[in-house]
N, C-alpha and C positions, 0 to 999 in steps of 0.2 A: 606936719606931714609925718606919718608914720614912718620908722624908719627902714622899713622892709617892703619892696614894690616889686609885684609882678605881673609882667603882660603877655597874656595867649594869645595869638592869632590863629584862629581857625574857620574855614575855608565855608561852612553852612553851619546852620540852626543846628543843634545833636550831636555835631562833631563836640565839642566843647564837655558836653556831661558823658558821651562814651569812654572817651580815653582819657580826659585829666579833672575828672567830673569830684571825687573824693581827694586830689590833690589840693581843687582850687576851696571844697571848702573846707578842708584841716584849715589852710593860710589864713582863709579869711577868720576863723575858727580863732587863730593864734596873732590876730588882732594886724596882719599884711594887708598893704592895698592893693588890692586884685583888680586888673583892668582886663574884661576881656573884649578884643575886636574879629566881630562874623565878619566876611569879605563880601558873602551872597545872601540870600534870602532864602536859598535853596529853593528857587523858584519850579524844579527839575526833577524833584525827589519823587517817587513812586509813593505813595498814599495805601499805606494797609488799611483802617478800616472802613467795610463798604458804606461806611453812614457822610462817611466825608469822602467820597470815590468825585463826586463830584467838582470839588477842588481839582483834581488831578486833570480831568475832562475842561476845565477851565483855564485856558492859558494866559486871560486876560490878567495876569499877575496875584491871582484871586489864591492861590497854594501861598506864594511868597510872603502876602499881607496875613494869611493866616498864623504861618508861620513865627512870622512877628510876634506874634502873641504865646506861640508856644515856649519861645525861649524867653520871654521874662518870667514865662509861670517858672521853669527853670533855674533862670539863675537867681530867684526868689529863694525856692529851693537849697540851691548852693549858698546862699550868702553874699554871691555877688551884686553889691550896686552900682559899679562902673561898666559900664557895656556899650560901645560903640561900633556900629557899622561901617567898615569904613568908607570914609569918602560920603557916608549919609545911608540912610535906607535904598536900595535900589539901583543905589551908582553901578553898580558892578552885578551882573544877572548870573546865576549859578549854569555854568556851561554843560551839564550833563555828563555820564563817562564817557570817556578816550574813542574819539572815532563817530560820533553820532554826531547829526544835523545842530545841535544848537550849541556846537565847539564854534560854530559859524558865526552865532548870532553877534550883531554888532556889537550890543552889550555885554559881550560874553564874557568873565572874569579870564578867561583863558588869554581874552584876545587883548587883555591891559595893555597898555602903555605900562613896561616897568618903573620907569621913575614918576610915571604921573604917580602911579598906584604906591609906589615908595612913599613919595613926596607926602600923599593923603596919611600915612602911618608912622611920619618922622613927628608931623606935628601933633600926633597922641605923646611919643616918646618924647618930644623936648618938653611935653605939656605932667606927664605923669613922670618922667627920670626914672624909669624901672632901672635897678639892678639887673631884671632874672628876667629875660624870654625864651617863650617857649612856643613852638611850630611843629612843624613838620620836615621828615629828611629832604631830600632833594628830589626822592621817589614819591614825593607827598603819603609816605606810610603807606599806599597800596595800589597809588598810579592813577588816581583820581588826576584830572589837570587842574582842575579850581584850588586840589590840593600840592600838587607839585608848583603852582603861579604863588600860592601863599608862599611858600619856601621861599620862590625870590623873592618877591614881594619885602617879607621879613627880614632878609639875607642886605637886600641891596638897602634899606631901612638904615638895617643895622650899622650898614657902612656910612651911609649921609646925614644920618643923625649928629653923628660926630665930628662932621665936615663943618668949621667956621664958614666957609665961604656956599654954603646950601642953605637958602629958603631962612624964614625969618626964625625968632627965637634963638635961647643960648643954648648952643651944641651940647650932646650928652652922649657921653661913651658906656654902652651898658655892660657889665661884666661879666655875665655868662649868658650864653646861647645854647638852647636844648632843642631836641628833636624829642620827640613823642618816640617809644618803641614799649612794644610785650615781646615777654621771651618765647619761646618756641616750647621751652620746656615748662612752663605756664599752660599754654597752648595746649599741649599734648596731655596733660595731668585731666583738665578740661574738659578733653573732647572725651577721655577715659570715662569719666565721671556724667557726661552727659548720654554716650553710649551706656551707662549703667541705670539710667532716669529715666522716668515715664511722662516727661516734657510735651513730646511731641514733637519736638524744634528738631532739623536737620542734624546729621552728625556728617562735617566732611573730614578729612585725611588731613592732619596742618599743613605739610607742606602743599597743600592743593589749596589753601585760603588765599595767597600770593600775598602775605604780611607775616611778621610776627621777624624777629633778629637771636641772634646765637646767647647765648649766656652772657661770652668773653665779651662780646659787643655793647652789653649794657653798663656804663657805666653810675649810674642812679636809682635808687628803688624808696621807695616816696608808701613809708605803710600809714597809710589813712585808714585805716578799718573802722576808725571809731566812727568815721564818717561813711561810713558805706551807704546808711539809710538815707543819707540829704543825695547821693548819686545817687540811690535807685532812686528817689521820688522827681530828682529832675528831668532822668530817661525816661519816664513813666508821662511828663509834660510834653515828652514830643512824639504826642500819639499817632500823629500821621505817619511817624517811621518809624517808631520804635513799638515791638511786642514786648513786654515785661514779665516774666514768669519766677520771679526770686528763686536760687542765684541765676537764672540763664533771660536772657532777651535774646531776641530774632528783628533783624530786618526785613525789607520786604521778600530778600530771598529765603528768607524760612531757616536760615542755618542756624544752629545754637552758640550761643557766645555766652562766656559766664559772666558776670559783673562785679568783676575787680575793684580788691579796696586796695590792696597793693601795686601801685601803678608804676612804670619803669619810664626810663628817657635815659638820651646820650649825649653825654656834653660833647658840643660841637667845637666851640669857640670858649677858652677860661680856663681859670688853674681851677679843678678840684677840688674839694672838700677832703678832709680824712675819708679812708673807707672804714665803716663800721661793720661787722655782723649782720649780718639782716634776719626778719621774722623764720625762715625757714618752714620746711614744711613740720619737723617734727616739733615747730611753736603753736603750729596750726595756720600756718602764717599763708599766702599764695606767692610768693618770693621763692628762689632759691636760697638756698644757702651761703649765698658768698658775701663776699667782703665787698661793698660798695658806698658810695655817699647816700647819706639817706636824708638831705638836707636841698633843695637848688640854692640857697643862702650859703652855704656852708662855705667857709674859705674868702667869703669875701669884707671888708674891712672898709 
């Protein structure tokens, strides 16, 4: 078993290659066991192109099973060969955003039992022994509930993994806990650049996106550039929601977002790493300038 293991949890299909899509395959890249666990199917997800509209028109689970197929084109892409759903394909049905009829639904990942849905993600961790996970804040990154449930979900995980007296297998205490984050000043460089492009893609105001975290907040910056092209070609495999325009993709709401090889996170739970230097903008780099860990390994022994 290699000696370096990390496990994402993220909440649908496309979350995994938007935001830690060129992180997960530097690791794999640099020879770590990469596990990553979808929670939903993204049974719920709005369908941009009109050839597949009919998925969407389809609720008989017909988007979700397609779905499926899109994220291994993906994390083929990536490098990743460990990839589990948790709990199985379908346990858990993507609840739509905050406030709409299928928050309701009985299967709704919203509506988990937390320690059932724990219990389903302790025995990946007593099963893989990751060091390094990685999720979402508490605000699930922008208030998604499938993605704030993953937060606990991982959070309470985290905790009963390492409980001798929980659920079968030998307990495993893992040693850092991340949260997903982009900085604001990322963000903004971005949208500059995007208002300066003849894309097409939407240009909104950052602080009007309801995501992105301050500078001082981040304490991780993860430069994969070399792997930029294995993230765009996995966002490129989840055509039903992602539009690909190198550097910029769009969602179904049409706003422009760039496609980051420099990816940010904030250690939640763990001692830090050294902070090093990071790419900076005058490297060419999409980081700021500061001094931060540029390792999720780093510091641990």
């Amino acid at each position: 078993m290699t000696d370096r293991r990390l496990l994402l949890v993220h909440a649908h299909p496309d979350d995994e290659s938007i935001g830690t899509g060129a992180t997960m395959a530097k690791y794999v890249a640099e020879g770590a066991h990469v596990t990553l666990v979808t929670c939903t199917l993204g049974d719920e997800g709005e369908v941009i192109p009109p050839d597949l509209a009919h998925l969407a028109a389809d609720r008989d689970d017909a988007l979700g099973a397609y779905r499926i197929g899109e994220l291994a084109a993906a994390c083929q892409a990536l490098g990743v060969e460990d990839h589990r759903f948790l709990g199985g394909p379908g346990r858990w049905r993507d609840s739509g955003m905050m406030g709409v009829a299928s928050n309701d639904h009985p299967s709704a990942f919203w509506r988990a039992d937390l320690d059932e849905a724990a219990g389903e993600l302790v025995k990946v961790i007593r099963e893989v022994r990751p060091q390094v996970l990685v999720t979402y804040d508490d605000n699930g990154f922008y208030g998604h509930p499938d993605h704030i449930q993953a937060h606990r979900v991982s959070l309470r995980a985290y905790e009963l993994a390492a409980k001798p007296d929980f659920g079968e297998g030998e307990p495993w205490q893992i040693a850092k806990f991340y949260h997903t984050a982009v900085a604001k000043s990322v963000l903004r460089r971005a949208d500059e650049a995007l208002r300066a492009s003849d894309v097409g893609f939407v240009a909104v105001n950052v602080d009007d996106l309801g995501f992105g975290s301050e500078d001082e907040e981040i304490t991780t910056e993860i430069d994969a550039r070399p792997w930029l092209g294995h993230k765009t070609e996995a966002m490129r495999a989840h055509a039903t929601q992602i539009s690909v325009a190198p550097p910029w993709f769009a969602l179904s709401n049409d706003v422009g977002q760039e496609v980051l090889g420099v990816e940010h996170y904030t250690l939640a739970i763990g001692v830090p790493g050294p902070p090093v230097p990071g790419p900076g903008v005058e490297a060419g780099g999409l980081g700021e300038p500061h001094n931060r860990e540029n390792d999720l390994f780093s510091g641990i022994h």
